[in-house]
C-alpha positions, 0 to 999 in steps of 0.5 A: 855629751861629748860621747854616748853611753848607749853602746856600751850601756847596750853591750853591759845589757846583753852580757849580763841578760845572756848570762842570767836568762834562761832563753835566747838573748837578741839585739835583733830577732834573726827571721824564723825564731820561735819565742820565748826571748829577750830583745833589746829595743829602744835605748835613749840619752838625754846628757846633763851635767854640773859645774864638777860632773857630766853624764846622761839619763838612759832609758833602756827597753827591752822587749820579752816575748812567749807564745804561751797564751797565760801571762806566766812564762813572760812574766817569770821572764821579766821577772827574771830579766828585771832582777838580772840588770838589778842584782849588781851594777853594771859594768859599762866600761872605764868611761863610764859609771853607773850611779842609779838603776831602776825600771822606769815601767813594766807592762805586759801586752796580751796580744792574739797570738802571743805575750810580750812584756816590754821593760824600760830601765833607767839608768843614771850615767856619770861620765868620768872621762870628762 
């Protein structure tokens, strides 16, 4: 791999999550913010390539948190943000094609004071620069 994917895959993310969300989108959480929202968290690339193409394996994570006690909110959330990064492939930037998206795993944590949905997408990346 001559050049990662991760940025713009990152930034194709949050534009599309921001537009499609109904709760603040972050790449970090600034101090002091009530949830419910959508983080980005984890994003890794793995490069691979063929004697004709080259492109990475992405795992993206994003984490969804709500202080609502029941499983409801941050599960419509995930939903929500699961069907977004899904609809219609990404547009990540003339470096880049997306060839496969698809949610790697989806779980959902009861923790004591809140809920947190962690979602991780797959994404199968050709790089067409190269």
């Amino acid at each position: 791999m001559n050049r990662s994917p991760v940025s713009p895959l990152n930034k194709a993310l949050y534009e599309r999550l921001k537009s499609s969300v109904s709760v603040p989108v972050y790449d970090y959480v600034p101090a002091g913010k009530k949830a419910p929202y959508v983080v980005l968290t984890d994003t890794t690339a793995q490069s691979w390539s063929t004697k004709t193409v080259s492109g990475a394996t992405v795992a993206a994570t994003i984490k969804i948190l709500s202080e609502y006690q029941g499983d409801k909110e941050v599960a419509e959330l995930a939903d929500g943000a699961i069907a977004a990064i899904q609809r219609e492939p990404l547009a990540v930037t003339d470096a880049w094609q997306i060839v496969l998206a698809s949610v790697d795993s989806h779980t959902v944590e009861r923790l004591e004071t809140h809920r947190e949905a962690t979602v991780t997408f797959k994404f199968t990346i050709m790089d067409t620069k190269e």
